[in-house]
PQR file with spaces between the fields and no chain letter, atoms N, CA, C, O and H, PARSE charges and radii, in Angstrom:
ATOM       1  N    UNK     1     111.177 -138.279  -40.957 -0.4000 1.5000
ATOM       2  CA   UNK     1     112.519 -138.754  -41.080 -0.0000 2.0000
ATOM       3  C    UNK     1     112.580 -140.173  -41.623  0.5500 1.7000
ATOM       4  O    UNK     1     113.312 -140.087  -42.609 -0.5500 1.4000
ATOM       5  N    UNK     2     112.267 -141.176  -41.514 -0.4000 1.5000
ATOM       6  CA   UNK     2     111.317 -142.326  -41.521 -0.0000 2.0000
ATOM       7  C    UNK     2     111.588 -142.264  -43.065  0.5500 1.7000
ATOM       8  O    UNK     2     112.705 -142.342  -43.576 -0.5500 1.4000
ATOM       9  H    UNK     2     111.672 -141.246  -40.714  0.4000 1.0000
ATOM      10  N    UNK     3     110.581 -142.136  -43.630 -0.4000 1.5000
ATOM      11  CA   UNK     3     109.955 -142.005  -45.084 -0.0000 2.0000
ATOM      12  C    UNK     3     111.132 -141.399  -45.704  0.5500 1.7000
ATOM      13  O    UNK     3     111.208 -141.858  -46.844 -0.5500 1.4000
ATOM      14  H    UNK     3     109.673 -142.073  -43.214  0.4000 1.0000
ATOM      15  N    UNK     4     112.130 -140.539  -45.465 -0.4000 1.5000
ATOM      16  CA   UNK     4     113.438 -139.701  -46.526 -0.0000 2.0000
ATOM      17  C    UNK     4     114.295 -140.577  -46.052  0.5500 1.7000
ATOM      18  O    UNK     4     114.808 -140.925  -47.115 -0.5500 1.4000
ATOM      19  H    UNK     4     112.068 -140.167  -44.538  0.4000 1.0000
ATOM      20  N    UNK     5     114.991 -141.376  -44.996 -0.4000 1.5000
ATOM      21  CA   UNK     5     115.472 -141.964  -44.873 -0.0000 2.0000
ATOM      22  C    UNK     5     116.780 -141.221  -43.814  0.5500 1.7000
ATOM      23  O    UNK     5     117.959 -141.557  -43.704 -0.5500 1.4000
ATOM      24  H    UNK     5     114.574 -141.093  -44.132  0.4000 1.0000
ATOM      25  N    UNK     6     116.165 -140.328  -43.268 -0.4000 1.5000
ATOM      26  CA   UNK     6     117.148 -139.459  -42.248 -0.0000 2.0000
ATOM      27  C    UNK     6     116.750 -140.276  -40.672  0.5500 1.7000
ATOM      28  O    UNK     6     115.958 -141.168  -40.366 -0.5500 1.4000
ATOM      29  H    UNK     6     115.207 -140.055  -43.357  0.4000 1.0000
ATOM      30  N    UNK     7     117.887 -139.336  -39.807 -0.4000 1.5000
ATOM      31  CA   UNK     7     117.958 -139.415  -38.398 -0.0000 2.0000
ATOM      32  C    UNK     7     116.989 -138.326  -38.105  0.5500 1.7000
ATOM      33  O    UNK     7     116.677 -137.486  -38.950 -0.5500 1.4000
ATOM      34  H    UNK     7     118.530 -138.612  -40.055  0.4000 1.0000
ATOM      35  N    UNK     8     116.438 -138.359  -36.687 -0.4000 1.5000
ATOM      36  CA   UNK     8     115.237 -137.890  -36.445 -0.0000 2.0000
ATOM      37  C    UNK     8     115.334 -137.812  -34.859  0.5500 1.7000
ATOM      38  O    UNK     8     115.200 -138.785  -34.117 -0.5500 1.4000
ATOM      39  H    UNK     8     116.692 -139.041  -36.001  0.4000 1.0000
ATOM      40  N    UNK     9     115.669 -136.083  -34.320 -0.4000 1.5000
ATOM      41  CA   UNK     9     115.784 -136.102  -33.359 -0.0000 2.0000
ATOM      42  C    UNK     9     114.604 -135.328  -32.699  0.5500 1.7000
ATOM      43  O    UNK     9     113.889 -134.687  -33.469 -0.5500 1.4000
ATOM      44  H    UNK     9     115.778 -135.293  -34.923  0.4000 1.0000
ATOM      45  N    UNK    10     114.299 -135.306  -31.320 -0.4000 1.5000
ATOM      46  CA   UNK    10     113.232 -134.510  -30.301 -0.0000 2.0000
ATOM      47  C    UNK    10     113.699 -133.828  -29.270  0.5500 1.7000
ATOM      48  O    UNK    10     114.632 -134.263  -28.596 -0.5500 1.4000
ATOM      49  H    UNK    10     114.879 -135.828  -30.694  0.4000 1.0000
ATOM      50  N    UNK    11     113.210 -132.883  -29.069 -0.4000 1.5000
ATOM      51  CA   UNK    11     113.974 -132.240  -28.637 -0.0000 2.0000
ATOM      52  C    UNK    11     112.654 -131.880  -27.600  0.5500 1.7000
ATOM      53  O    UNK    11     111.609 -132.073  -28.222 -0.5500 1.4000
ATOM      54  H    UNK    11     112.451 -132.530  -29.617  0.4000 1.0000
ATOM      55  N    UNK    12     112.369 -131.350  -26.009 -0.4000 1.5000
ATOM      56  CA   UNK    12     111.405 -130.845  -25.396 -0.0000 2.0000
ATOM      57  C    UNK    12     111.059 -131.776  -24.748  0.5500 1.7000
ATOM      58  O    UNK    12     110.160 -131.398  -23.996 -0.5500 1.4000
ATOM      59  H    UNK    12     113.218 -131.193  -25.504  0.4000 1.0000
ATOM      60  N    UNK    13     111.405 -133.426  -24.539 -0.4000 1.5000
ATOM      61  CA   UNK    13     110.887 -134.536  -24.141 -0.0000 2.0000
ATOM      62  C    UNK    13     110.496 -134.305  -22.342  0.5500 1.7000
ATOM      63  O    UNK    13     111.293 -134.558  -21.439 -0.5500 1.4000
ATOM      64  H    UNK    13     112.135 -133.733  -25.150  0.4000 1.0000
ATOM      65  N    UNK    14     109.411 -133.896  -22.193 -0.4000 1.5000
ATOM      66  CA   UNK    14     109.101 -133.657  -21.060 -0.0000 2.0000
ATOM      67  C    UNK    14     109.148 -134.640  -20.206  0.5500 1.7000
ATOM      68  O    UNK    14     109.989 -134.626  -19.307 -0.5500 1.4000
ATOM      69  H    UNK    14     108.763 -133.691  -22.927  0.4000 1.0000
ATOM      70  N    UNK    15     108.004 -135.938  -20.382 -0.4000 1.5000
ATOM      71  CA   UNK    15     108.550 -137.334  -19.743 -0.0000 2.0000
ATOM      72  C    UNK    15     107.888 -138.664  -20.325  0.5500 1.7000
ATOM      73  O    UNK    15     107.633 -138.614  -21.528 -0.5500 1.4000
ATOM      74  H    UNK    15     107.320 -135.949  -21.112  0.4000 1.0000
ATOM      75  N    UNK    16     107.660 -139.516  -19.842 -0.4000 1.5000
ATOM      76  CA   UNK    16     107.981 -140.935  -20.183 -0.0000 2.0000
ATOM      77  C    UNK    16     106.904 -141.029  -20.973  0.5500 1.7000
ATOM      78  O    UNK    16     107.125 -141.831  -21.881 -0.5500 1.4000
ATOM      79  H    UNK    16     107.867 -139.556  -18.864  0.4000 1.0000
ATOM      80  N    UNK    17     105.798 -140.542  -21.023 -0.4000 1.5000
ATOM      81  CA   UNK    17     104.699 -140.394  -21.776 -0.0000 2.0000
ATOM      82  C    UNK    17     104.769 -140.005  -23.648  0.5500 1.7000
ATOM      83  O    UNK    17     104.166 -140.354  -24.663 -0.5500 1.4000
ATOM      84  H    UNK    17     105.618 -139.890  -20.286  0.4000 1.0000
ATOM      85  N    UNK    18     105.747 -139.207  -23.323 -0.4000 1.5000
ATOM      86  CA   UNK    18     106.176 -138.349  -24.729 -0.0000 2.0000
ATOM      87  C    UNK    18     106.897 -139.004  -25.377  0.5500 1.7000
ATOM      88  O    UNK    18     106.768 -138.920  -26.598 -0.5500 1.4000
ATOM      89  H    UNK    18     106.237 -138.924  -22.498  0.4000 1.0000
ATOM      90  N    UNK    19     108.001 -139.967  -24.782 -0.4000 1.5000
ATOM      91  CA   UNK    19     109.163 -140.547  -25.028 -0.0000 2.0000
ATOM      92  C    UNK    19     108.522 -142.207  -25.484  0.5500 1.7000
ATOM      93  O    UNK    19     109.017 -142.985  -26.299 -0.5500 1.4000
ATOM      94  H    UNK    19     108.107 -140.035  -23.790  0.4000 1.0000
ATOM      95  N    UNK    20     107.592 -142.343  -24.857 -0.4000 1.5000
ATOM      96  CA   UNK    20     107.154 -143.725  -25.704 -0.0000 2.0000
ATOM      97  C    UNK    20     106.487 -143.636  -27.124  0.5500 1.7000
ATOM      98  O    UNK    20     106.745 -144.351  -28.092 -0.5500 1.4000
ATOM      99  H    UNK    20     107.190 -141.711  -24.195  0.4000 1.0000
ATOM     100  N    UNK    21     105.418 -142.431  -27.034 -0.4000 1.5000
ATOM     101  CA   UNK    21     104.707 -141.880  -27.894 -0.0000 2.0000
ATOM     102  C    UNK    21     105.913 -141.755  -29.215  0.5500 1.7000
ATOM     103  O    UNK    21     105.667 -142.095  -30.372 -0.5500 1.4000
ATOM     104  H    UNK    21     105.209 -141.851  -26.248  0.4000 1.0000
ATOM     105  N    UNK    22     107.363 -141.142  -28.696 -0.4000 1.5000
ATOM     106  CA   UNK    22     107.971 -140.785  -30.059 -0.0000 2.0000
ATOM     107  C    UNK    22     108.954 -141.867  -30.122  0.5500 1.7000
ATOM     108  O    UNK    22     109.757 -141.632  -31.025 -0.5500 1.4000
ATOM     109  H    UNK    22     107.563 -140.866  -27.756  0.4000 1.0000
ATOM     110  N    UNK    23     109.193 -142.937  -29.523 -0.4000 1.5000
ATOM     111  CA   UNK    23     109.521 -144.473  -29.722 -0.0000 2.0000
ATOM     112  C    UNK    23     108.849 -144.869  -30.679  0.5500 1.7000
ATOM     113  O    UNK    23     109.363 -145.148  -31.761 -0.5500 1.4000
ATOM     114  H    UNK    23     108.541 -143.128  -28.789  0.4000 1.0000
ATOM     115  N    UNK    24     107.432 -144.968  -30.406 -0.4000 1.5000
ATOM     116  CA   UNK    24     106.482 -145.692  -31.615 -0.0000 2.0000
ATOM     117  C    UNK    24     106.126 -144.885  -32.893  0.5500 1.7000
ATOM     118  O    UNK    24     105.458 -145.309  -33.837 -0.5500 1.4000
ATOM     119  H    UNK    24     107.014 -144.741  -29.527  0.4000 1.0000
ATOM     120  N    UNK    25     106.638 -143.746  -32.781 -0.4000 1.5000
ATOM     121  CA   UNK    25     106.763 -142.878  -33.845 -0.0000 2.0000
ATOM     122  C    UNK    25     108.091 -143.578  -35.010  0.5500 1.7000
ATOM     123  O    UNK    25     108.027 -143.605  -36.239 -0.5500 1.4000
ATOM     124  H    UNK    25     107.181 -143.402  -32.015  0.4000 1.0000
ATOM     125  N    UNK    26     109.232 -144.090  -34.119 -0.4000 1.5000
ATOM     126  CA   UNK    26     110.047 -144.149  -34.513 -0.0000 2.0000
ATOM     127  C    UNK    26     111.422 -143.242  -35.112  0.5500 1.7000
ATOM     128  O    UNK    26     112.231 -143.451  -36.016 -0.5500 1.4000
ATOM     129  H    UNK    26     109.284 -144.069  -33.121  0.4000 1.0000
ATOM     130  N    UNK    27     111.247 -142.234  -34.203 -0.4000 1.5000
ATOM     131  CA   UNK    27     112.420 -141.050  -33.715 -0.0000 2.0000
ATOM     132  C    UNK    27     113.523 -141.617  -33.096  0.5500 1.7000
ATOM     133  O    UNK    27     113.510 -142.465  -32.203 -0.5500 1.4000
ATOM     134  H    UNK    27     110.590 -142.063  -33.469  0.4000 1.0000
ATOM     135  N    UNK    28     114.733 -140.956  -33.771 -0.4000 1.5000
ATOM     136  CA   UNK    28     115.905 -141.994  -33.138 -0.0000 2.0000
ATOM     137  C    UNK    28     116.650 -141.650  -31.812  0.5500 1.7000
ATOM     138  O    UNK    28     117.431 -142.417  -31.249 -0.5500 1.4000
ATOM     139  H    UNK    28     114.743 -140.268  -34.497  0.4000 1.0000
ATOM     140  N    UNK    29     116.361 -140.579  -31.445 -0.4000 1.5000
ATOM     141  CA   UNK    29     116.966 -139.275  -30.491 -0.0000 2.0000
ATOM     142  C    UNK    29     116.417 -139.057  -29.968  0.5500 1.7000
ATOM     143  O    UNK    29     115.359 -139.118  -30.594 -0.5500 1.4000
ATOM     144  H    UNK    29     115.727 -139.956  -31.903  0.4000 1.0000
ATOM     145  N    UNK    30     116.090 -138.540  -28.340 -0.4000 1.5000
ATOM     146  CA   UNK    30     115.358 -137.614  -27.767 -0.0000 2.0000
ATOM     147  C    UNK    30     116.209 -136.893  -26.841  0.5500 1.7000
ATOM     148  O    UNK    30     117.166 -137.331  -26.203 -0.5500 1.4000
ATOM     149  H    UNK    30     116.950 -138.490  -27.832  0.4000 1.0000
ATOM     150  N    UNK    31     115.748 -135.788  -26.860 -0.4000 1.5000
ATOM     151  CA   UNK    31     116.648 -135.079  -25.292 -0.0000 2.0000
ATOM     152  C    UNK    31     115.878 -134.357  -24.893  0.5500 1.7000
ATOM     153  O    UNK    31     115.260 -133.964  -25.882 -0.5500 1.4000
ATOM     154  H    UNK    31     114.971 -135.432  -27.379  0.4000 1.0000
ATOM     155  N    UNK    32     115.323 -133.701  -23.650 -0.4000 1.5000
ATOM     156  CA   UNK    32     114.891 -133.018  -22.939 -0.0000 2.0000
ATOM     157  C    UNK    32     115.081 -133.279  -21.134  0.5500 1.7000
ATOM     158  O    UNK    32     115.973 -133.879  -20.534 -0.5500 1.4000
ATOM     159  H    UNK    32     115.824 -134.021  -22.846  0.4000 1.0000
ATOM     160  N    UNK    33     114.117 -132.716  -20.720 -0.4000 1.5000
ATOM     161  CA   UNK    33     114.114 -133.127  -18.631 -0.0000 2.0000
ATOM     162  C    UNK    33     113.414 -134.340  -18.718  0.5500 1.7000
ATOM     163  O    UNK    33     113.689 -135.090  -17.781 -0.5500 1.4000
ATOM     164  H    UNK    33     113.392 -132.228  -21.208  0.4000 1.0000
ATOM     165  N    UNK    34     112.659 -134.761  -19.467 -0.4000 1.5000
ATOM     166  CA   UNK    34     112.220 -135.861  -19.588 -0.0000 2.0000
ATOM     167  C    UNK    34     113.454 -137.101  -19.456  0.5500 1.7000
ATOM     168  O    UNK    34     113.361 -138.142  -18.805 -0.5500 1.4000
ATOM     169  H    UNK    34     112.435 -134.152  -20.228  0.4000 1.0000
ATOM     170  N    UNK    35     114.577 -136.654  -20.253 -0.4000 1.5000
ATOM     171  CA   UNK    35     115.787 -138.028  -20.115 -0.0000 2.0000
ATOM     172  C    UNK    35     116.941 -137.491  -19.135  0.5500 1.7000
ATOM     173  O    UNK    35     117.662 -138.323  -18.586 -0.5500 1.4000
ATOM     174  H    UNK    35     114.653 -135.809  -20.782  0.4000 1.0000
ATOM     175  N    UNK    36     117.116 -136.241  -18.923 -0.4000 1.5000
ATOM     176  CA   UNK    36     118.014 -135.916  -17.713 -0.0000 2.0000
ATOM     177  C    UNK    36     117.621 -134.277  -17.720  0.5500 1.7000
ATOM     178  O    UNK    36     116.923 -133.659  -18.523 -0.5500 1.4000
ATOM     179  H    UNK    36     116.529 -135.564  -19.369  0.4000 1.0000
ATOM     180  N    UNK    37     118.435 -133.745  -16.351 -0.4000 1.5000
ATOM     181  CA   UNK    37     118.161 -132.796  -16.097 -0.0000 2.0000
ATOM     182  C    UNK    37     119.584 -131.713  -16.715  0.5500 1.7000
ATOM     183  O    UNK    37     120.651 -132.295  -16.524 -0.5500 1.4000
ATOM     184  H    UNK    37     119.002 -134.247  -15.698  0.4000 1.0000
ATOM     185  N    UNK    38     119.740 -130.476  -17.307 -0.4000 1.5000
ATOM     186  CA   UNK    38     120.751 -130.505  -17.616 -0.0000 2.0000
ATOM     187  C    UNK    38     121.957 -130.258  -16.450  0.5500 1.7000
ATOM     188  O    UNK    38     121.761 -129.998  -15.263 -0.5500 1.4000
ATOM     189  H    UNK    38     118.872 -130.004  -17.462  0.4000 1.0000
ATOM     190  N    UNK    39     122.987 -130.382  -16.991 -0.4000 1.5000
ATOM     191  CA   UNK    39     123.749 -130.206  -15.899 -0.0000 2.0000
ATOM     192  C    UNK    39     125.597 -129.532  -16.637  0.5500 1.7000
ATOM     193  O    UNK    39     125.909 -129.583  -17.827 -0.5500 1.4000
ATOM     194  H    UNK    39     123.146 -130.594  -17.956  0.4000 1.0000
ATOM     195  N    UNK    40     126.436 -129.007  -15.566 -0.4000 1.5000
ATOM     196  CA   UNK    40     127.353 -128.334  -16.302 -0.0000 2.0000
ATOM     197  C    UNK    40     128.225 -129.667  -17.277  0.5500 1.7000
ATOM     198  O    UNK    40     128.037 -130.813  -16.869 -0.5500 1.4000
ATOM     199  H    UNK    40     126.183 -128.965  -14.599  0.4000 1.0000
ATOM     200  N    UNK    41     128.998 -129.510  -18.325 -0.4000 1.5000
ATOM     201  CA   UNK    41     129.661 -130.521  -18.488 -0.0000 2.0000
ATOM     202  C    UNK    41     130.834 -130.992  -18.248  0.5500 1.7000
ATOM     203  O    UNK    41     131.502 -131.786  -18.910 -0.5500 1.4000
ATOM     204  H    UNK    41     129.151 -128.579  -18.656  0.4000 1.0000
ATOM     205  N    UNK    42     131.126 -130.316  -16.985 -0.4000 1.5000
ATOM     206  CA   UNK    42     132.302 -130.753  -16.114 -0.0000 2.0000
ATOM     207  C    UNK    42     131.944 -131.180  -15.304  0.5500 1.7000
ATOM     208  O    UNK    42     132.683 -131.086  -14.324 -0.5500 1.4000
ATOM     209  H    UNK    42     130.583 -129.671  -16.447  0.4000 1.0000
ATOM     210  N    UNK    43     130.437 -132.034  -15.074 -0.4000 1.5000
ATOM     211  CA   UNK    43     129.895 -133.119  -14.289 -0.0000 2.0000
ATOM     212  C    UNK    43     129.911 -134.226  -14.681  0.5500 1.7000
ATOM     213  O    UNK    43     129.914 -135.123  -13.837 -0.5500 1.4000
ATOM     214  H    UNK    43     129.837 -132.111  -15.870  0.4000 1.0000
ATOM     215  N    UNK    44     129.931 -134.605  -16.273 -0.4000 1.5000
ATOM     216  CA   UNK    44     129.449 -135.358  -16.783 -0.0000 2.0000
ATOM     217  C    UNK    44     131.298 -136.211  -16.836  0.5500 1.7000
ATOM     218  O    UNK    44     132.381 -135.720  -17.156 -0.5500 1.4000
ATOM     219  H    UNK    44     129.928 -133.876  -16.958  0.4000 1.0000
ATOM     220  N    UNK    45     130.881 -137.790  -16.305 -0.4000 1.5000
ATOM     221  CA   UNK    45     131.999 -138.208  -16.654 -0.0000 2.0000
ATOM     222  C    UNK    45     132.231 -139.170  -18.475  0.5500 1.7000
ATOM     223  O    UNK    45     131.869 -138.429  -19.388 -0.5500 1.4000
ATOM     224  H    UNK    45     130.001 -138.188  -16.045  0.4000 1.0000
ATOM     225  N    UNK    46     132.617 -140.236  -18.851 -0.4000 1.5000
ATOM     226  CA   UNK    46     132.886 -140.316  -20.318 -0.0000 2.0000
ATOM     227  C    UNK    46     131.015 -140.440  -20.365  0.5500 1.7000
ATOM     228  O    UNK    46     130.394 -139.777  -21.196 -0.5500 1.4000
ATOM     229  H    UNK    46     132.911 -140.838  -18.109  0.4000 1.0000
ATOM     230  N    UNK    47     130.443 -141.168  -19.578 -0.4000 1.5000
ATOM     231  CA   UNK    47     128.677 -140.809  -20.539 -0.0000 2.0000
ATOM     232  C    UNK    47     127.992 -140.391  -19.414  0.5500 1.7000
ATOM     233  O    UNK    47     128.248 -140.925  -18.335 -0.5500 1.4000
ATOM     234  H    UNK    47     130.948 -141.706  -18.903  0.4000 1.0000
ATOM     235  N    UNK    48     127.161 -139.519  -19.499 -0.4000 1.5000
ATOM     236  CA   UNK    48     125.951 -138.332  -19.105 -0.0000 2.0000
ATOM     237  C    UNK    48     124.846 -139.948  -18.232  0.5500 1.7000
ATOM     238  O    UNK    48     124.416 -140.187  -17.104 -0.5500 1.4000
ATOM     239  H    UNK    48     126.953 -139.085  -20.376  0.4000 1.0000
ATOM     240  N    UNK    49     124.833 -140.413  -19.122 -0.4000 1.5000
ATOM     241  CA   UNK    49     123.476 -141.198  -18.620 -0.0000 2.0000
ATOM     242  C    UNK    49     123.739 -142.637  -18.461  0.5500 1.7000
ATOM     243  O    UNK    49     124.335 -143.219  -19.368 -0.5500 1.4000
ATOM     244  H    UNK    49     125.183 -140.219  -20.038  0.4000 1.0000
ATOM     245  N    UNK    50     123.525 -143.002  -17.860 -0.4000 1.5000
ATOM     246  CA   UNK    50     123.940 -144.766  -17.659 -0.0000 2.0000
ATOM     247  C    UNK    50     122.294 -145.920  -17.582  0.5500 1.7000
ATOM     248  O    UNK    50     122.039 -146.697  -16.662 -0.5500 1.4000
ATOM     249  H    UNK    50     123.041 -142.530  -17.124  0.4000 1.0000
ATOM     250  N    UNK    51     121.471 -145.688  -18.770 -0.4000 1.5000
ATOM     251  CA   UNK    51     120.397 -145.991  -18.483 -0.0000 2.0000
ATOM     252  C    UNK    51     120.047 -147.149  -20.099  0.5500 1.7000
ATOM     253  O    UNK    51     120.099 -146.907  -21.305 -0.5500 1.4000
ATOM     254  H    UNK    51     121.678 -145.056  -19.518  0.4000 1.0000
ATOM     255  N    UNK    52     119.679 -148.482  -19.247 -0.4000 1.5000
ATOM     256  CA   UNK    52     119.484 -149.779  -20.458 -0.0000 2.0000
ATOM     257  C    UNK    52     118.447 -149.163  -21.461  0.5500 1.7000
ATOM     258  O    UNK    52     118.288 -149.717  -22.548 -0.5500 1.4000
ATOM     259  H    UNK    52     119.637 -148.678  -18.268  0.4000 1.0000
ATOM     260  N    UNK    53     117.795 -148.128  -21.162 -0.4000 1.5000
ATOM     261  CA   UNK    53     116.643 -148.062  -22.212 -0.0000 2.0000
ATOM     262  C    UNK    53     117.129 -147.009  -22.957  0.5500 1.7000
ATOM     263  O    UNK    53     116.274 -146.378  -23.579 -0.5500 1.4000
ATOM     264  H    UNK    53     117.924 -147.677  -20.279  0.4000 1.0000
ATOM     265  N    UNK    54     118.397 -146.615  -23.070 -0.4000 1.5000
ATOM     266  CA   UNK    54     119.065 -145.385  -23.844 -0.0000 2.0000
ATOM     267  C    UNK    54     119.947 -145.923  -24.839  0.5500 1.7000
ATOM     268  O    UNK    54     121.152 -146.053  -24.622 -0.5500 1.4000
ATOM     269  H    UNK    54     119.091 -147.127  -22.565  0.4000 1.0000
ATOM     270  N    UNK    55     119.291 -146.306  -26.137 -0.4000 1.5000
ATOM     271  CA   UNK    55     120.565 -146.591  -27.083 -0.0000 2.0000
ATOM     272  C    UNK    55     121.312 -145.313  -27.942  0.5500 1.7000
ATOM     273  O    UNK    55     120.895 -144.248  -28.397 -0.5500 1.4000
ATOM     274  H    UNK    55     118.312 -146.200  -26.314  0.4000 1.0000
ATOM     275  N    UNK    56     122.656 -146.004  -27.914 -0.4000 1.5000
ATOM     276  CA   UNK    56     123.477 -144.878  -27.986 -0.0000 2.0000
ATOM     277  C    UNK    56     123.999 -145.474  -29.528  0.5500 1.7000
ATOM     278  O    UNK    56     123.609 -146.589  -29.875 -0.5500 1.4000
ATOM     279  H    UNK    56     122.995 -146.869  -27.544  0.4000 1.0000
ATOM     280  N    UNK    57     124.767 -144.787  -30.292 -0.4000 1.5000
ATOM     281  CA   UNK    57     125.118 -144.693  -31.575 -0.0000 2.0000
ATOM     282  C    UNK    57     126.414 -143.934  -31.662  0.5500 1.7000
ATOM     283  O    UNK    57     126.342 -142.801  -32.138 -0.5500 1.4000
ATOM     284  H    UNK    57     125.084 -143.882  -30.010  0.4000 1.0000
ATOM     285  N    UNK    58     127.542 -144.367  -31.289 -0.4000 1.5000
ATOM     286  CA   UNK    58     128.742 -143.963  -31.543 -0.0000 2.0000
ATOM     287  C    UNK    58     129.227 -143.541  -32.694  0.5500 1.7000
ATOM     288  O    UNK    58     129.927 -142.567  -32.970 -0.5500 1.4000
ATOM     289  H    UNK    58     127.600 -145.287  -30.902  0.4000 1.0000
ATOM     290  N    UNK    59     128.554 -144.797  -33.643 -0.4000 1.5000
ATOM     291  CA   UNK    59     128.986 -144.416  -35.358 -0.0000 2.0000
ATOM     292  C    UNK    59     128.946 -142.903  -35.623  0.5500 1.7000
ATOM     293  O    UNK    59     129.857 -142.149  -35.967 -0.5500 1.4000
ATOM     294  H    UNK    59     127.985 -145.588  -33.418  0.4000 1.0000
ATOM     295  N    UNK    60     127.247 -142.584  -35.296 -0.4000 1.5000
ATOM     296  CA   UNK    60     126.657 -141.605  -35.457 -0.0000 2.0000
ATOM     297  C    UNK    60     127.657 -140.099  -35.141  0.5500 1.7000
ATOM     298  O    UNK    60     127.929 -139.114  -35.828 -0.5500 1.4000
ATOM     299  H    UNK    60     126.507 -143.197  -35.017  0.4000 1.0000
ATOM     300  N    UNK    61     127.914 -140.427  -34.097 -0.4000 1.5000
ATOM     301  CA   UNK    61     128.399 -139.625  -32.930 -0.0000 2.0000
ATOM     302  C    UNK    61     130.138 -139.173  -33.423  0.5500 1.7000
ATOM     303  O    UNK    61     130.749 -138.109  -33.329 -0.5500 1.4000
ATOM     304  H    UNK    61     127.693 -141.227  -33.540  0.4000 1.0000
ATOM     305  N    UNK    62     130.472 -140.326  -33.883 -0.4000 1.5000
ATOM     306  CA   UNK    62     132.317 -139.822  -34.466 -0.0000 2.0000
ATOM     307  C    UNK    62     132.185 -139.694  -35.691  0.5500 1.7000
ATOM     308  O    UNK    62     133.240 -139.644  -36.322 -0.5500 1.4000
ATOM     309  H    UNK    62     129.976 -141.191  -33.959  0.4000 1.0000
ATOM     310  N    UNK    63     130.763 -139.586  -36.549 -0.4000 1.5000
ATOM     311  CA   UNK    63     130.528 -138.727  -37.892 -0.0000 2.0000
ATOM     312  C    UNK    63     130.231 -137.572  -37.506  0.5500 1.7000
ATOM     313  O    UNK    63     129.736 -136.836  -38.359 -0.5500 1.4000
ATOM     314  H    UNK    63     129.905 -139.626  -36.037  0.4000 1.0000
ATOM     315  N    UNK    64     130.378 -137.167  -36.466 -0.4000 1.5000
ATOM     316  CA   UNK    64     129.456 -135.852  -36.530 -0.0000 2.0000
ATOM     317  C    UNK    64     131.165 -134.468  -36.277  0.5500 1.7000
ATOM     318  O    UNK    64     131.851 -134.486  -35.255 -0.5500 1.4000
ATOM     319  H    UNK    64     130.780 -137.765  -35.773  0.4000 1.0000
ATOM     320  N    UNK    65     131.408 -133.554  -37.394 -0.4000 1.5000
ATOM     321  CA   UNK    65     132.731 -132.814  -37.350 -0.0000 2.0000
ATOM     322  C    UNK    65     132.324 -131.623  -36.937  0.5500 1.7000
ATOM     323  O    UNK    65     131.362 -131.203  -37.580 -0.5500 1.4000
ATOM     324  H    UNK    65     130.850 -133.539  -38.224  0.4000 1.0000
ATOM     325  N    UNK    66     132.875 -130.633  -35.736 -0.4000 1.5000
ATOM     326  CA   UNK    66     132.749 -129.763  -34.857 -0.0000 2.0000
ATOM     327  C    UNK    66     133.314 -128.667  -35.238  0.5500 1.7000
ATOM     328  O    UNK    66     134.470 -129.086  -35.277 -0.5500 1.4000
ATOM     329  H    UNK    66     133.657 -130.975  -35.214  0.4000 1.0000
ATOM     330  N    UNK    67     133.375 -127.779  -35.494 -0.4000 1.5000
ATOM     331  CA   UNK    67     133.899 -126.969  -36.163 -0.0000 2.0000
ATOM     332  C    UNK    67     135.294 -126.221  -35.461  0.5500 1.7000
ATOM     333  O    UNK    67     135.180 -126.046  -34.248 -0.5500 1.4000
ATOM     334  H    UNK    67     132.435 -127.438  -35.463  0.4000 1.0000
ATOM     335  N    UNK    68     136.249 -125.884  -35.911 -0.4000 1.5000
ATOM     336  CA   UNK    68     137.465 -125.894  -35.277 -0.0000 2.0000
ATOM     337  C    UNK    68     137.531 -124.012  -34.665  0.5500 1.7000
ATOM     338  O    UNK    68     138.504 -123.603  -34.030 -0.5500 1.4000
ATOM     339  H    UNK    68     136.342 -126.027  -36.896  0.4000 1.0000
């Protein structure tokens, strides 16, 4: 992703081990049980995770169109 100049997500992030490994990779995304466990999304209030080492990307996030 890196090298073409895309976003670059992971997906399977088991735990903190994996998640540094694809930090220094330089992956912009991760999700798995590694960053939360899932849960219904009528748990989740406006954000899922409240954690300093989680940067978030809004830009990203209100480019992204859902299909109607």
């Amino acid at each position: 992703g890196q090298v073409m100049g895309k976003l670059t997500i992971a997906e399977f992030v088991e735990n903190d081990a994996i998640r540094r490994m694809l930090q220094q990779l330089g992956v912009n995304f991760v999700q798995g049980y590694g960053i939360a466990r899932p849960r219904p999304l009528r748990d989740y209030g406006h954000a899922p995770v409240h954690d300093s080492n989680i940067d978030t990307d809004s830009e990203l996030a209100d480019s992204i169109s859902l299909p109607a």
